[in-house]
N, C-alpha and C positions, 0 to 999 in steps of 0.2 A: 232160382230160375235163371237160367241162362240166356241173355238177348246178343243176336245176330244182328251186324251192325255190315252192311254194304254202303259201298262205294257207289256214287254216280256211275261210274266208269265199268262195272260189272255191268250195269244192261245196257251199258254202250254198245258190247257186243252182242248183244242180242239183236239191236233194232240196226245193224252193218247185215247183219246175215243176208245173203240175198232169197228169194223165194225158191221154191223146190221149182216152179215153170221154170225160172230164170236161169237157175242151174241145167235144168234139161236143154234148156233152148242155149244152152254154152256150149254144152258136150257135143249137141248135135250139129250146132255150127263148126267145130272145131276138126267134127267127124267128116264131116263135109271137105272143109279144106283138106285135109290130109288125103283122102281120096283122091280126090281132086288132084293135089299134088305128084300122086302116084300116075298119074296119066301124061304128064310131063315129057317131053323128048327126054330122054338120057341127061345131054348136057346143061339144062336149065335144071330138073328136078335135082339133079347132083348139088348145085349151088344151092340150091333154095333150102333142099334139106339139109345141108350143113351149116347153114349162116342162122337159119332159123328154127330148127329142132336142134340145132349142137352147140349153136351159140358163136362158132366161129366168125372171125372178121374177118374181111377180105383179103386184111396180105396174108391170112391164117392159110383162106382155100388158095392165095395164090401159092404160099408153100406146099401145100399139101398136095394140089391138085398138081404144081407145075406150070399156071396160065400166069398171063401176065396180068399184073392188078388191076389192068384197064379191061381185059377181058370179063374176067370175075365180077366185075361191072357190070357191064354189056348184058353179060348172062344174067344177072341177077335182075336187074332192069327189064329184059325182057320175057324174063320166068312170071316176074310179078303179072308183066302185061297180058299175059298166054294166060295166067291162072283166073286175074281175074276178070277178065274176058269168059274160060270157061263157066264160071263162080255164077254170073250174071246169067248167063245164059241159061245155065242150070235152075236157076231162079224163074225165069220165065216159062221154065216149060210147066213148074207147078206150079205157077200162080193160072 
């Protein structure tokens, strides 16, 4: 007879798992922002989804884009504040 011999560290991962709620309540928060993002003027949504869905750095968009790194700043600074301004407010009308 053969005995199976684990590791601590094999139901370590089990009890990391997060719950199937906590997963849905990711996706759907995440689905949320994306949206969201999508509603953006042009020139903030363009940063925002580069820096943070591409992973770009700022002198990346300032190559890329042609703005000066102070802009790409600017922008990105003020995308956040537009979105999550939106974010919030969206929040309140379903609660």
């Amino acid at each position: 007879m053969k005995q199976l011999i684990l590791e601590g560290s094999f139901f370590e991962n089990f009890k990391r798992t997060e719950s199937t709620e906590t997963t849905f309540l990711k996706a759907e928060r995440n689905e949320q922002i994306l949206q969201t993002t999508l509603t953006l003027p042009m020139k903030y949504r363009t940063v925002i989804v580069l820096h943070y869905f591409y992973d770009l750095k700022v002198n990346e968009l300032s190559s890329v884009l042609d703005l000066n790194t102070n802009t790409v700043k600017t922008r990105l600074s003020r995308g956040r504040d537009i979105l999550r301004r939106k974010i919030k407010s969206k929040e309140g009308d379903v609660l």
